[in-house]
C-alpha positions in Angstrom: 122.5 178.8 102.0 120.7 180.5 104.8 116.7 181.4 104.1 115.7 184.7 103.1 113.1 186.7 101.7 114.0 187.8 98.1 111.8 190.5 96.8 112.8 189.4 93.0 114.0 186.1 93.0 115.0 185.5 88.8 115.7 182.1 88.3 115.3 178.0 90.1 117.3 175.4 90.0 115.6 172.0 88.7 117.8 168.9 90.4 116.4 166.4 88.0 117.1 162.6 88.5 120.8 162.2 89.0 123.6 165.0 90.6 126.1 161.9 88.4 127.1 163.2 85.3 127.8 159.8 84.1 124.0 158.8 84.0 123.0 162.2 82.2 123.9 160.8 78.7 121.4 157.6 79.6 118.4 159.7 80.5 118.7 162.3 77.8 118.3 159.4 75.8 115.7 157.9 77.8 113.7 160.5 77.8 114.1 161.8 74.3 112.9 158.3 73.0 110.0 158.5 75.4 109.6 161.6 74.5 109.5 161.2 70.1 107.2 158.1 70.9 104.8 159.2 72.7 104.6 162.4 70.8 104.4 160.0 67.2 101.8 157.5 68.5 99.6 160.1 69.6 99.7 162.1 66.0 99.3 158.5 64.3 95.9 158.0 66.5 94.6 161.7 66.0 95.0 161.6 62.3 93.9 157.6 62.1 90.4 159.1 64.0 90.2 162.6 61.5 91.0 160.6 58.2 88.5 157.6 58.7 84.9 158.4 58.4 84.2 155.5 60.5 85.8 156.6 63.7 84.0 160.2 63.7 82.0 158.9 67.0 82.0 160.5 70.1 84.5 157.6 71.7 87.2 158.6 68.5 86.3 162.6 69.0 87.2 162.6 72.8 90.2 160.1 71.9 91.7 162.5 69.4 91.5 165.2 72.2 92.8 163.2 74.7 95.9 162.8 72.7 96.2 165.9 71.6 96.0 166.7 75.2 98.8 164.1 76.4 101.3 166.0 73.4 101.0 169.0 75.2 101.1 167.3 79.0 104.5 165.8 77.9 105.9 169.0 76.0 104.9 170.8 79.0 107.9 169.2 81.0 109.9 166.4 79.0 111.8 169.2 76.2 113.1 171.7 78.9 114.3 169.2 81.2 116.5 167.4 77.6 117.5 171.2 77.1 119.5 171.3 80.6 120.9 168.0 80.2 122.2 168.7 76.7 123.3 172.0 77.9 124.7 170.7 81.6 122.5 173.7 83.3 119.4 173.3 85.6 118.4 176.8 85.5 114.8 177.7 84.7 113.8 181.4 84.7 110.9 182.4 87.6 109.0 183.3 84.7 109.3 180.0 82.6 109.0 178.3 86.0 105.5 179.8 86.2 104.8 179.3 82.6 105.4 175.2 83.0 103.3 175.4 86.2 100.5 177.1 84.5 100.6 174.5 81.7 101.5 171.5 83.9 98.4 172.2 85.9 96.1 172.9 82.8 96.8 169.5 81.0 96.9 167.1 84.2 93.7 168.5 84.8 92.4 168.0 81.2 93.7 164.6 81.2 91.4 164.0 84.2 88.3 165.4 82.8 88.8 163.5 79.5 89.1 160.1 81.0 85.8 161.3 83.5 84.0 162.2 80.0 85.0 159.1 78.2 83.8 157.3 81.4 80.6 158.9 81.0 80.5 158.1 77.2 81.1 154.3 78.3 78.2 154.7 80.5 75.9 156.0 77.9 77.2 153.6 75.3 76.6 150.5 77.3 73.7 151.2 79.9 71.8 153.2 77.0 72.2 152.2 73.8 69.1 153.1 71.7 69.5 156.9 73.1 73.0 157.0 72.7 73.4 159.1 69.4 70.8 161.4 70.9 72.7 162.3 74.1 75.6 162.2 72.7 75.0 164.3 69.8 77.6 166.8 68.5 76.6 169.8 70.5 76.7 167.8 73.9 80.3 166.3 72.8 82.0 169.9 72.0 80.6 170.7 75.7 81.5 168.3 76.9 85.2 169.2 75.9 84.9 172.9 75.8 83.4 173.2 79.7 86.5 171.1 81.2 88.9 173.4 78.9 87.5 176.5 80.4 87.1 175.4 83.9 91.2 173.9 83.9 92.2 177.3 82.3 90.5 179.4 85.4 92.0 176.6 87.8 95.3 177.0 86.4 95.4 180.9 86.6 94.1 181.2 90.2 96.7 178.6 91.3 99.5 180.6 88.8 98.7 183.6 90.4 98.7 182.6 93.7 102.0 182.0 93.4 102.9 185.1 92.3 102.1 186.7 95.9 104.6 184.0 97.2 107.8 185.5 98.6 110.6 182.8 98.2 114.0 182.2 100.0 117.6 181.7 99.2 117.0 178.4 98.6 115.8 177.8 95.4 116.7 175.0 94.6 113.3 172.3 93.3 114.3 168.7 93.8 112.3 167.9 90.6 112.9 167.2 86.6 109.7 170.2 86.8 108.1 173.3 88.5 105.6 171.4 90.1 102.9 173.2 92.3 103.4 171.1 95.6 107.3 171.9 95.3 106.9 175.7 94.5 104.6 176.7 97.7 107.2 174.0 99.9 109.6 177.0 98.8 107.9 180.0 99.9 109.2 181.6 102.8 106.0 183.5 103.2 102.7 182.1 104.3 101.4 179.5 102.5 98.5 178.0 104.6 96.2 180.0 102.3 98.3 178.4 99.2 98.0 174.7 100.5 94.1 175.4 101.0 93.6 176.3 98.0 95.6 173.7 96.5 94.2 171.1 98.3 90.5 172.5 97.4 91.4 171.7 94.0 93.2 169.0 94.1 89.5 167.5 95.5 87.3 169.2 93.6 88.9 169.0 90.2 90.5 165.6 90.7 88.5 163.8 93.7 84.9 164.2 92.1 85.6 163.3 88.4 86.9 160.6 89.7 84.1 159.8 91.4 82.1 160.3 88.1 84.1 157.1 86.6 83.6 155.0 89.6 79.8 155.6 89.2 79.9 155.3 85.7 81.9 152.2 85.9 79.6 150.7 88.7 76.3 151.2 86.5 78.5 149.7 83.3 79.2 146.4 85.3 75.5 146.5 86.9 74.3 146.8 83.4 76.6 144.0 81.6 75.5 141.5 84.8 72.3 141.8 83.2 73.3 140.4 80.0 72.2 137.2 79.4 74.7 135.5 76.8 78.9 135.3 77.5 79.1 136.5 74.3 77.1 140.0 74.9 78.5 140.3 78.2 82.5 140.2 76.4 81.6 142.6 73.1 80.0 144.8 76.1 83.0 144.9 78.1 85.6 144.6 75.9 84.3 148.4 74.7 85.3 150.0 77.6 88.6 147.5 78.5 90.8 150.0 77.2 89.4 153.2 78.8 89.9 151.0 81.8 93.2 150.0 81.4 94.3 154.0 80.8 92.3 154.8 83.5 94.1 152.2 86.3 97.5 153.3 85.3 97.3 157.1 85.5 95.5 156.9 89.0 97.7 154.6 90.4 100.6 156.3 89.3 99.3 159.6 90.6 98.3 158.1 93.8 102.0 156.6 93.7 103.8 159.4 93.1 101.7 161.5 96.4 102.4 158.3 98.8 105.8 158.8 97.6 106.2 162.3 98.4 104.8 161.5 102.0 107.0 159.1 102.8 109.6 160.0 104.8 112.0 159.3 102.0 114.9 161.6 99.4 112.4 164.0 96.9 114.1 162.1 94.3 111.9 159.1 94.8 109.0 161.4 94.3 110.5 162.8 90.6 111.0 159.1 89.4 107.4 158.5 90.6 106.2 161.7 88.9 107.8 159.7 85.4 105.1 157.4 85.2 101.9 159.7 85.0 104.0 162.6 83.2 106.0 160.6 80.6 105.1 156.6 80.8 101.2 156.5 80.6 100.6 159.2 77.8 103.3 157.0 76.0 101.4 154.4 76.9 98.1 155.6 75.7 98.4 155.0 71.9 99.4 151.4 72.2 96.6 150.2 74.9 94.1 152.4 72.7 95.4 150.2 68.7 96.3 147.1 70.1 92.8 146.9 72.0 90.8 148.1 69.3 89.8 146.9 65.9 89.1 150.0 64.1 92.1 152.0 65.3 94.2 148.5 64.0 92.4 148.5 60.6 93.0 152.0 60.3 96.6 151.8 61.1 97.4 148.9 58.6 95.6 150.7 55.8 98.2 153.7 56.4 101.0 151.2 56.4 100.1 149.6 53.4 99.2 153.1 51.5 103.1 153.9 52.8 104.5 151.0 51.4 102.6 151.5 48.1 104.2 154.9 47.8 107.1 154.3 48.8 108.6 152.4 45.7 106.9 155.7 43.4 109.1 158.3 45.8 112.4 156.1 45.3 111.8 156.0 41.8 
């Protein structure tokens, strides 16, 4: 199709994965089981941290939000793409392509601040533990989640409606399973220098410095556990933050995988298969690395299973 400005342009197209129909079936069900299990673990770890008295802490508080948080990153994307593969169409309205935009950009940007804030709690935790219950008292944990909601939501309705002044072309056509942001203003057959600014500007300022934060809380953490004199200490010390760590590593280099990608010289579709891991895989990923790391989460877990096994027999009979 030849480029052309469109005053009113109603609807995209999302490419997805695969133009084969014969692979559809495969990652419908791919992505649905991705999909159920990542949505599952993270309610069992949010109502393992509200039912157990013991894990109301500042760690288990921003935990719980973090998987609430990684529900709605996932729903943001994963159900509509399952909805055109059940129903062989790739349309998405302009408005609903606006709508996951606005949410996409919302959530990745929670996510961020979340891990930054946990990083910080770490920090606190480890480099000052006799003050820790004082800084990190209730008021300065709901801030602590409540400033980064506020400052994503502004962020994601500037970027939103930037797009809106966008004029795009015939060619509407997004070689993604999403309405990415990157992919929306790579549309536009207006200018968009003003667009990729802005972008960029955030992209650094609301991605670059928090992580920034977690590389200087990380580099005080080790700093302070070097100072620990017994192997013992030194492990119980570390192993607190070895899962934070672990979450941490995979989404950032996932993200940074995904924008190499997308640089290369290579097919967009590398770039969508890329965008899988920090989108889908890691906040699948998240409940596991969190339980199977972490004592109280386990202990937790198992007394659920148990209390499920015990009623199970009464609801049978």
């Amino acid at each position: 199709m030849e480029p052309g400005n469109l005053t009113g342009v109603s609807e995209f197209l999302l490419l997805g994965f695969s133009e084969g129909p014969e692979l559809q079936p495969f990652i419908f069900g791919l992505f649905l089981s991705m999909y159920l299990i990542t949505v599952f673990g993270n309610l069992l770890l949010i109502l393992a941290v509200s039912s157990d008295s013991h894990l109301h802490t500042p760690m288990y508080f921003f935990l719980a939000n973090l998987s609430f948080v990684d529900i709605c990153f996932t729903s943001t994307t994963v159900p509509k793409m399952l909805i055109n593969i059940q129903t062989q169409s790739k349309v998405i309205t302009y408005e609903g392509c606006l709508s996951q935009m606005y949410f996409f950009i919302l959530f990745a940007g929670l996510d961020i601040f979340l891990l930054t804030v946990m990083a910080y709690d770490r920090f606190v935790a480890i480099c000052h533990p006799l003050h820790y219950l004082v800084i990190m008292n209730p008021r300065v944990c709901g801030l602590l989640v409540l400033v980064p909601w506020i400052m994503n939501i502004l962020n994601s309705l500037l970027e939103s409606i930037m797009v809106l002044h966008l004029s795009f072309c015939t060619e509407v056509e997004i070689p993604h399973f999403f309405c990415e942001l990157n992919q929306m203003i790579q549309l536009a057959c207006s200018d968009t220098f003003f667009s990729n600014m802005v972008m960029y500007f955030a992209a650094v300022l609301l991605g670059g410095v928090p992580f920034a934060g977690i590389l200087y809380s990380y580099s005080k953490i080790v700093s302070s556990i070097r100072g620990i004199s017994s192997s013992q200490g030194k492990y119980k010390a570390f192993s607190t933050c070895a899962s934070h760590l672990s979450v941490v590593s995979l989404f950032y280099c996932t993200v940074l995988g995904v924008y190499l990608s997308s640089a290369a010289p290579q097919s967009s579709n590398s770039s969508a298969v890329a965008s899988v891991m920090y989108t889908v895989v890691t906040p699948m990923l998240n409940p596991f690395i969190y339980s199977l790391r972490n004592r109280d989460i386990k202990r937790t877990l198992m007394r659920f299973s148990r209390m499920s096994a015990l009623k199970w027999p009464t609801v049978l009979g």
